[in-house]
N, C-alpha and C positions, 0 to 999 in steps of 0.2 A: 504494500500500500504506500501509495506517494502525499506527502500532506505537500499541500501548496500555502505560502506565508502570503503572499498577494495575488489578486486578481490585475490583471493588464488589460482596458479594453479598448478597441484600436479607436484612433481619432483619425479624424479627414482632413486637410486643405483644401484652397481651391482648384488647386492642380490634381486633386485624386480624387474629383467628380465630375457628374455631367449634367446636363438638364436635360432629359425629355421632353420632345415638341408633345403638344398637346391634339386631344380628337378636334379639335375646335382649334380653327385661326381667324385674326381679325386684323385689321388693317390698322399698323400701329398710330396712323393720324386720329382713330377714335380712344384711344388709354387716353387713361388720366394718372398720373404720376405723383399727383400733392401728397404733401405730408404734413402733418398738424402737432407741436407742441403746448400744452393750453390753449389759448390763444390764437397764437402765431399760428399761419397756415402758408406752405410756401409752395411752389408749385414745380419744383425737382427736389426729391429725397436724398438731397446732398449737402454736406454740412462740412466747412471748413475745416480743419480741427485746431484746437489749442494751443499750437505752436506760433514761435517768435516768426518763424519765417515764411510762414502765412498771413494769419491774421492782424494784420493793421488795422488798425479805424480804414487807412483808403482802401484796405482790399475788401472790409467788411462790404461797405459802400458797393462796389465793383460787384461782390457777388449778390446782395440783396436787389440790387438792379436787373442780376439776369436770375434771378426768380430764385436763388439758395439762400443759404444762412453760414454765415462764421461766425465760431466763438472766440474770444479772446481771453486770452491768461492775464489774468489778474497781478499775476506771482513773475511775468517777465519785467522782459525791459520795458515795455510799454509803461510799467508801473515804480520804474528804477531811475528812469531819465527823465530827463524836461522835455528831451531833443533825443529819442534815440536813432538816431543817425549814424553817430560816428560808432556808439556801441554795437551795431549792427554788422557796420565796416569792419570793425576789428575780425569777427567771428569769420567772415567772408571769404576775408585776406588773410588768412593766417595761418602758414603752411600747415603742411598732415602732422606732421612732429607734435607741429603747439597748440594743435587747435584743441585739444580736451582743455589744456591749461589757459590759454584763453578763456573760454566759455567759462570756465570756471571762476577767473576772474572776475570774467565781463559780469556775473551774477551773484558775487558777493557782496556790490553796492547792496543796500540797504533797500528793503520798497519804502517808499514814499507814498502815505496814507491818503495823502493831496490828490495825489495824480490819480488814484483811484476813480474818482471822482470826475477829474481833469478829463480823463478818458473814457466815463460811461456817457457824458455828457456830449462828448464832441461824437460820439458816436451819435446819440438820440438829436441833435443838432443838425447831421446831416439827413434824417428822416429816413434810417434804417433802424429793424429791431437790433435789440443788444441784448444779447445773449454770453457772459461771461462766464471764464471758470476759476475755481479755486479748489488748492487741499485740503484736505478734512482740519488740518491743524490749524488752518487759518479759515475755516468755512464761517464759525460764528461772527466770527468779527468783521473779516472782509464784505461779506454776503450783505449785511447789514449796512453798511456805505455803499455799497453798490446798488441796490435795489433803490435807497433812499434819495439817487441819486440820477433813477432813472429803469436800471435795468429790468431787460423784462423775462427771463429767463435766469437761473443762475443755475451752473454747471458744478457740482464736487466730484471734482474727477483725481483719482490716484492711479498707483501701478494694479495694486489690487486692493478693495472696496468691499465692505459688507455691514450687516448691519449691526452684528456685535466685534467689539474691537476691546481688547485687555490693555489697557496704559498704564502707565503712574498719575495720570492726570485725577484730580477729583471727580470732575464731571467730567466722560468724554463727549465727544459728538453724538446725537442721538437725533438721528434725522426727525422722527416724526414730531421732536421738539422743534429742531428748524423751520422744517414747515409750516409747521403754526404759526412764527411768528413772523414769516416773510409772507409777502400778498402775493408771489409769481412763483409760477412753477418751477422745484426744483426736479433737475435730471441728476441721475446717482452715475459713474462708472469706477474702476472697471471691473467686470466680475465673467465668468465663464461656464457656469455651474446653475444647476436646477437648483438646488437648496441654498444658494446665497440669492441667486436674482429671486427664487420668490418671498425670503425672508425681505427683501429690500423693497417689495412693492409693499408687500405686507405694509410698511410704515409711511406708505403717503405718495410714497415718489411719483413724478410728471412722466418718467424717461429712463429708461435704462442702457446705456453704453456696455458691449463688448466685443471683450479681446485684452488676452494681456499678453504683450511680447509681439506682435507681429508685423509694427511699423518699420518700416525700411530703416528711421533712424535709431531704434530701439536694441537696445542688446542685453533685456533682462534675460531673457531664454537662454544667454552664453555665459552671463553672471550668477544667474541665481538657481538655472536650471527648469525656472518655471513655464506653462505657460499651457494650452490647449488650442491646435489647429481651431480656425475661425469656423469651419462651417460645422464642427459638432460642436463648438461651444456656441455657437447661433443656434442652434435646433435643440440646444438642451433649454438655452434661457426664453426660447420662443416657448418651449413646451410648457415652463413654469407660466410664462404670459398666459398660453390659451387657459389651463388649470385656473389661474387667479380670478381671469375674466369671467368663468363660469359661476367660482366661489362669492365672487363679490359684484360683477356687472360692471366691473369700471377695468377700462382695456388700457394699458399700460405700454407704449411704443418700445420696440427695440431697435439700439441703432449698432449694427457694427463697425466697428472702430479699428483701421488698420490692416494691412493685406492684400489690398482692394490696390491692382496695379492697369487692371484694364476692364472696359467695358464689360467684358466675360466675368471677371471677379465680381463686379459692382452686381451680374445678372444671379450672379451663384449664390450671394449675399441675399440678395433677397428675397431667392427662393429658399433661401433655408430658412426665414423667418422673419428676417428684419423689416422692419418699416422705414428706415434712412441708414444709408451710410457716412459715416466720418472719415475722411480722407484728408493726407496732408501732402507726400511725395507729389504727385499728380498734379497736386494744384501750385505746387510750389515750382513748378515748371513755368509754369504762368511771367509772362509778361509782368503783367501787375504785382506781383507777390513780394513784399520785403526781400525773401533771402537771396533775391540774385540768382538763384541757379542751386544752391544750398538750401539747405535741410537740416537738423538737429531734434532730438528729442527732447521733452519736457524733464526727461530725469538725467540728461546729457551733461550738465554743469553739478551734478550733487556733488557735496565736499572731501566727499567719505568716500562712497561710491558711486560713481557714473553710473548708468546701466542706460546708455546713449551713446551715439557717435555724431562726428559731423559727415554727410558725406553729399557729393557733389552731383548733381543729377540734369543739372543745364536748364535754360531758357527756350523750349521749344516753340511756342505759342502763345495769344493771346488768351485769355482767360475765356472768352467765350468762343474759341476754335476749340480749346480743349474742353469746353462740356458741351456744346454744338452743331461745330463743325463750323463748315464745311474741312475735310481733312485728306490728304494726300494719301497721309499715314495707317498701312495697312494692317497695324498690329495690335489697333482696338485701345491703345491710351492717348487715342481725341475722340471728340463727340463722343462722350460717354452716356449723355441724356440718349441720343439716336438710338446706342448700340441697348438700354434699357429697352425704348420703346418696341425697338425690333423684335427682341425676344419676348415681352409681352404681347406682339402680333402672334411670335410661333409659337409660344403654351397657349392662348385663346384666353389671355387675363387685360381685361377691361381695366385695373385699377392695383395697387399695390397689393389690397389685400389677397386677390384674385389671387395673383403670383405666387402667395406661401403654399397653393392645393397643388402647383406644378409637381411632377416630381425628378427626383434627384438620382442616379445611379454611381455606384464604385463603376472610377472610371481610369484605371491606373495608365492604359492608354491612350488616353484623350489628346495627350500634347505630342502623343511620337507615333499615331497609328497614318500609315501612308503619308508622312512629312518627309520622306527620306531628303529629298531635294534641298528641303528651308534647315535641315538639319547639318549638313556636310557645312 
C-alpha cells in the first residue's frame, strides 16, 4: 500500500487551452461588450492596471475616451512627486545593471498625502471616472482622502488578498468595515482560489481581481514560488461568483489580472469566467502610456524584496490601434476589442455574460499543431 502526503491537481494557462466555436454564430457588429462596476459602466471590458507606466491622469483620460477604464496607484510616483517627470526618466534610462536599484530609489521618496488629492482631483477635473488603488496597509487611511476627494471607485489591491489576515497590528483591515464607511465601491485583489474569493464577496466587495504572478513585469512565481495559471484560477473564482450569486442575489464581477498578451488570451479570459480584464504590458506599448516602451511591476521597487522587474517591451502603436485597430499586425496584440468581438460572433454570445457558457478544451497543441512554417 502506497500512502500519498499531497494531492497535485493540474492547473491550465492560456496557452494549454482552447475555445470551442459554438452551434450558434452571430455577426460580431451585434455583441455588446460593456462592463459595469457600481456605477461606472464602460463599454470594453478592459481596464488599465495599477502600474506607474500606464496609468497617468493623461492616459487615464486617453482610455476613458475610447470607452475603458484605468486605475491609478495611489502608493507610486504619481503620489511621490509634484512633477513626476524626471522620476519617471530615471526608471527608463537606467541601464539593466541598475535598474532594480533605481526603482528602488526612485520609491523610497516619501508619498505625499497632498498629492493624493492633487491627483484624484485633476483626474475628476478632466471628466473621467477615477478609479484608484491602494495596499491593504494603507487602505484605511488612503481610501479615505481619496474618495473625499472625488474618487469613485477604490481598488485594494496586493500580491495576494483575502479576507482574514494575522498581523501585529491591533485592528487589521477588515473590509466589510471599509465598506461601510466609504460611499463607492470597493474592488478587492488579488486572490486565485474558491474559498478566498468567496470568503471576500462574502464581506461586501464591488469587484474581484485575479491572478497572482503572471504579469510580464512580475517575478513572485521565481521569488516566492507562488502563484496558479490564470485560466483555473478564473474558473475556480468564477465558480465561487456563480455559488455567491445564487446564495445571496447580488453578482459580484470578476476581473483577471495579468497574462493577457493577445486578443486570444483577453478571448480565453473571459470564457473562463471573467467579466473584464486588467492589463498592463499591452497597453504600455501605447503611444500614450508614461513608460516609454517600459514596464515594471507594482512590487518591483520593495526594499527587502522585489518580486518585479523592469523590462523593455517598445512603443508599437497608438492606444486606440492597439485596442481597435485598424492593424497590420498578425499576431493578435492590436485591436484587441475586434479580436473579443470576433470570437463572441464564433461561440454565438450576444454579451459578456453569454461568453462564460462557451466552452473550453485541454489544448496542449493549440500553438504548435500544423505551424511548422511560423515555427522554424
Amino acid at each position: 500500500m502506497t500512502s500519498q502526503f499531497k494531492n497535485i491537481r493540474p492547473a491550465y494557462g492560456f496557452d494549454e487551452v482552447s475555445i470551442v466555436p459554438g452551434q450558434i454564430t452571430v455577426n460580431p457588429e451585434l455583441v455588446n461588450t460593456d462592463f459595469s462596476i457600481g456605477d461606472i459602466r464602460i463599454s470594453i471590458p478592459i481596464i488599465a492596471s495599477a502600474m506607474d507606466a500606464v496609468s497617468s491622469p493623461s492616459f487615464i483620460k486617453c482610455i476613458d475616451e475610447l470607452g475603458g477604464l484605468a486605475v491609478m496607484n495611489l502608493e507610486g510616483v504619481q503620489s511621490r512627486y509634484d512633477d513626476p517627470t524626471d522620476a519617471l526618466h530615471r526608471i527608463v534610462s537606467a541601464g539593466p545593471s541598475e535598474s532594480a536599484t533605481v526603482l528602488q530609489d526612485v520609491y523610497s521618496v516619501p508619498i505625499n498625502e497632498n498629492l493624493i488629492g492633487d491627483r484624484v482631483n485633476e483626474i475628476k477635473n478632466s471628466g473621467t471616472n477615477c478609479v484608484v488603488s491602494i495596499t491593504p496597509i494603507n487602505a484605511k487611511k488612503f481610501s479615505q482622502i481619496a474618495v473625499e476627494a472625488g474618487a469613485d471607485v477604490i481598488v485594494v489591491q496586493s500580491t495576494v488578498t483575502t479576507a482574514r489576515h494575522n498581523s501585529k497590528s491591533v485592528t487589521g483591515l477588515v473590509f466589510s468595515d471599509l465598506i461601510e464607511k466609504l460611499s463607492v465601491p470597493v474592488v478587492v485583489g488579488n486572490c486565485v482560489t474558491y474559498d478566498a474569493a468567496l470568503e471576500l464577496m462574502e464581506t461586501g466587495i464591488s469587484g474581484l481581481i485575479v491572478g497572482v504572478g503572471p504579469g510580464a513585469a512580475c517575478t513572485t512565481r521565481e521569488v516566492t514560488g507562488v502563484g496558479v495559471p490564470q485560466v483555473t484560477a478564473t474558473v475556480d473564482c468564477a465558480s465561487a461568483r456563480e455559488n455567491y450569486f445564487k446564495q445571496s442575489g447580488r453578482y459580484v464581477p470578476i476581473i483577471t489580472d495579468g497574462g493577457i498578451r493577445t486578443g486570444g488570451d483577453l478571448c480565453k479570459a473571459i470564457v473562463s469566467g471573467a467579466d473584464a480584464v486588467m492589463i498592463g504590458t499591452p497597453l504600455v506599448q501605447s503611444e500614450e502610456a508614461p513608460g516609454k516602451g517600459y514596464n515594471w511591476g507594482m512590487a518591483s521597487p520593495h526594499p527587502d524584496l522585489p518580486r518585479g522587474t523592469r523590462v523593455e517591451v517598445g512603443i508599437t502603436a497608438a492606444l486606440k490601434q492597439i485596442l481597435f485597430g485598424p492593424t497590420s499586425m498578425n499576431n493578435g496584440t492590436q485591436n484587441l476589442v475586434g479580436a473579443l468581438k470576433a470570437c463572441m460572433g464564433m461561440v454565438g454570445a450576444l454579451d459578456i455574460k453569454e461568453m462564460h457558457t462557451a466552452e473550453l478544451v485541454l489544448a496542449p497543441s493549440i500553438k504548435t499543431e500544423g505551424k511548422f512554417f511560423q515555427l522554424r
